[in-house]
N, C-alpha and C positions, 0 to 999 in steps of 0.2 A: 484649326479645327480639322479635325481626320475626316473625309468625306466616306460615306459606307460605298463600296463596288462591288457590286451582284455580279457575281460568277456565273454563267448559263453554262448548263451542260453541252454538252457537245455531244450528239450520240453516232452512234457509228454510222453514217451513210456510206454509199460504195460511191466510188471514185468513179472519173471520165471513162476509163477501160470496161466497167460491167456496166455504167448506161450505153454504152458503145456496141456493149456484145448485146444486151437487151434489144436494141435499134434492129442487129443485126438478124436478130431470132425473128424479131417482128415481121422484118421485112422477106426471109424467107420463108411466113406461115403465112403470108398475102399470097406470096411466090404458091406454094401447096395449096392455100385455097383457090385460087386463079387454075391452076393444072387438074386440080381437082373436080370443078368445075365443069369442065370439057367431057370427063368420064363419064359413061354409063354405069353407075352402081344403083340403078331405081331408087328403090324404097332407101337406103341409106344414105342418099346422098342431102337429104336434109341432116342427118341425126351427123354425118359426117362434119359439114356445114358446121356444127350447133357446138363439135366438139374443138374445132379450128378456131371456132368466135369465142369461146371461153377461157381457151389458154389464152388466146391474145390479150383480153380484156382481163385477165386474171396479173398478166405482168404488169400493164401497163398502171392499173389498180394499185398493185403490192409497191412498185418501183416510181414510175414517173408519178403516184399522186402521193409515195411516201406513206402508205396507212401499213406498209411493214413497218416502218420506223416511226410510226405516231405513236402517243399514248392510249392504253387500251379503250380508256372511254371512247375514241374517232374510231377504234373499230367496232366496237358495240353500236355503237351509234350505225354505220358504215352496215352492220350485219340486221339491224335494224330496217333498214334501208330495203336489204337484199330481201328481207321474207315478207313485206309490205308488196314488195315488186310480185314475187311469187305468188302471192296470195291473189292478190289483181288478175293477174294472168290466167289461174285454179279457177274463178269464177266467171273470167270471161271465157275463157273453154268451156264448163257446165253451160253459162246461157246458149253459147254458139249449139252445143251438141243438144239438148233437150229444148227446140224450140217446138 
């Protein structure tokens, strides 16, 4: 009796050298957020902050949780996610600012 073998796709993940270089980028956008940090830019040095903590959270997102390389439902789902967060945020600002 011939038993059936289910073939599972294999899709292209990046190999040990671009989570390597990913690690490396991470590590010096702490480096920049850290040095940055120390500067006087006033008012921008939040929006500076906000733009460091995105790209970070943006690789780390795309690459080490794999939702580049998931099926698009985890990223629907995943963007789902994102404007639930945003919305949250939208209305805890209005209550903060019109009390």
């Amino acid at each position: 009796m011939e038993e059936n073998v289910v073939h599972q796709e294999h899709k292209n993940t990046p190999g040990y050298g671009y989570n390597i270089l990913i690690w490396l980028t991470l590590i010096s956008l702490t480096c920049v957020s850290v040095a940055v940090a120390g500067l006087d830019l006033g008012a921008y040095i939040l929006l500076t902050a906000l733009v460091i903590a995105t790209i970070k959270s943006t690789l780390v997102i795309n690459i080490f949780m794999h939702i580049k390389f998931d099926d698009p439902i985890f990223k629907l789902f995943f963007s789902l996610i994102i404007f639930t967060l945003f919305v949250l945020f939208v209305l805890t600002a209005f209550d903060i600012l019109y009390r």
